[in-house]
DRENDOLO-681681 format. One record per residue: residue number from 1; residue in one letter; x, y, z of N, C-alpha, C, CB in turn. Coordinates in steps of 0.05 Angstrom, whole numbers, plus 5000, padded with zeros to 4 digits. Each point is the difference from the previous one (the first is absolute). Glycine has a CB too. Layout:
% residues N
PT seq type  nc1  nc2  nc3 cac1 cac2 cac3  cc1  cc2  cc3 cbc1 cbc2 cbc3
PT NUM    A    X    Y    Z    X    Y    Z    X    Y    Z    X    Y    Z
...
//
This chain:
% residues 47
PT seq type  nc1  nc2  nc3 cac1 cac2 cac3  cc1  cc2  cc3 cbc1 cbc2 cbc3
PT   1    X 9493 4720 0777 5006 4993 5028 5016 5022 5012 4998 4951 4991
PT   2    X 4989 5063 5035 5021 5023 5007 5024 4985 5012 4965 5039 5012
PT   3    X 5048 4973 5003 5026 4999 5011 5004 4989 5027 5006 5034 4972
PT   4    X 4970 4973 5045 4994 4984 5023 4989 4981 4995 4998 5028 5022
PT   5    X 4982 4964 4960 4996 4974 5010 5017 4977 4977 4948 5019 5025
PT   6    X 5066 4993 4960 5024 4984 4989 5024 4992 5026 4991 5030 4949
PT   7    X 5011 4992 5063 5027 4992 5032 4972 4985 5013 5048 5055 5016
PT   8    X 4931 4948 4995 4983 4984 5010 4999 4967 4992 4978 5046 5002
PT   9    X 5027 4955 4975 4997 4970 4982 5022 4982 5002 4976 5023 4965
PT  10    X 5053 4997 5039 5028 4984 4997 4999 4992 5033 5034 5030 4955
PT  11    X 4963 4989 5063 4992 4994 5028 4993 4969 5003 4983 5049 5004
PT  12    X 4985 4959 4985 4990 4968 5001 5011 4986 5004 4981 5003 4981
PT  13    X 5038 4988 4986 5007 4985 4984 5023 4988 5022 4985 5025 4950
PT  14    X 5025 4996 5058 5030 4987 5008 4992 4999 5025 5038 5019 4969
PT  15    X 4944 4981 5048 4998 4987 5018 4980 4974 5007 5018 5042 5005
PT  16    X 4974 4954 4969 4981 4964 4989 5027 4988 4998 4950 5009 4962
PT  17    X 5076 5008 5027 5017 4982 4992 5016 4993 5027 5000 5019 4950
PT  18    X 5004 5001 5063 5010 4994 5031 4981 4970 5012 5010 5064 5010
PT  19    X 4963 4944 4992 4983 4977 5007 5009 4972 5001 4972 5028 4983
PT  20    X 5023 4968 4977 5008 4977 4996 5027 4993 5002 4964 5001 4979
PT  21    X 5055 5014 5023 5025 4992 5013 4998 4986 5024 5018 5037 4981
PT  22    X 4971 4973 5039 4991 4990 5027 4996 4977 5003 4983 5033 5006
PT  23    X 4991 4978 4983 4983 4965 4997 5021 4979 4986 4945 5022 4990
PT  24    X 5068 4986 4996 5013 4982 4981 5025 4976 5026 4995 5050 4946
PT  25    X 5015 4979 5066 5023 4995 5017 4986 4980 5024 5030 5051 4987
PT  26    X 4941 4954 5023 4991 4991 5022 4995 4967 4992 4979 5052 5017
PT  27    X 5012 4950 4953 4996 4970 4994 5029 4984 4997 4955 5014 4974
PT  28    X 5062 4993 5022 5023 4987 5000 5016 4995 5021 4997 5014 4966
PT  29    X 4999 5005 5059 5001 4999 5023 4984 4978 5015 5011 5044 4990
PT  30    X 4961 4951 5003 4985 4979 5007 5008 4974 4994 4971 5029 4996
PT  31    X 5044 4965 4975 4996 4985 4982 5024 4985 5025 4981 5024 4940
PT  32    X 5043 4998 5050 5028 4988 5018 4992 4988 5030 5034 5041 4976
PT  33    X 4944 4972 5043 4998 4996 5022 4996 4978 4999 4990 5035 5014
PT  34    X 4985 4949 4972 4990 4971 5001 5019 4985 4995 4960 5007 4988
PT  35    X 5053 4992 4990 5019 4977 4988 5020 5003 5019 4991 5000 4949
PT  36    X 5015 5016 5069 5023 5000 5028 4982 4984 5017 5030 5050 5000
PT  37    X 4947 4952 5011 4975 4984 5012 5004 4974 4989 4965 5038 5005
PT  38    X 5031 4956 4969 5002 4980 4992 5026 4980 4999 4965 5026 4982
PT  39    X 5052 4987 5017 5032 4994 4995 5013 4984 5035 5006 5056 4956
PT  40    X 4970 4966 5069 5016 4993 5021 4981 4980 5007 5028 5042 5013
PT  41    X 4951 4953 4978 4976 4976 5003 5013 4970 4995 4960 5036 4979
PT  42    X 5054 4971 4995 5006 4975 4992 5028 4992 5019 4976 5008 4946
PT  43    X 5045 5011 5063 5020 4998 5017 4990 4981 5015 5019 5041 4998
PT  44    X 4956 4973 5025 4997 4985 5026 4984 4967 4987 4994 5056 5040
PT  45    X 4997 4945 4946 4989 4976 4995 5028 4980 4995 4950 5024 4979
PT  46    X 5071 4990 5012 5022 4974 4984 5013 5007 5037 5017 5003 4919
PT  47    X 4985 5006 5089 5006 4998 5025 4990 4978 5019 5003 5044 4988
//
């Protein structure tokens, strides 16, 4: 494997890993959003 496409490969790599960071952060972001949706749902209902 030359030398460029070894730095070509870590490139990749570490930006699949950036990716799924993202994605990772966006789902947990989602996750938190609903259960606050959910959380202020049940407020107005005991309201």
């Amino acid at each position: 494997v030359s030398a460029r496409c070894a730095a070509l490969w870590r490139a990749l790599r570490s930006f699949q890993d950036m990716f799924l960071v993202s994605a990772r952060c966006a789902a947990w972001w989602r996750a938190l959003r609903s259960l606050e949706g959910i959380a202020s749902g049940l407020g107005a209902l005991r309201r």
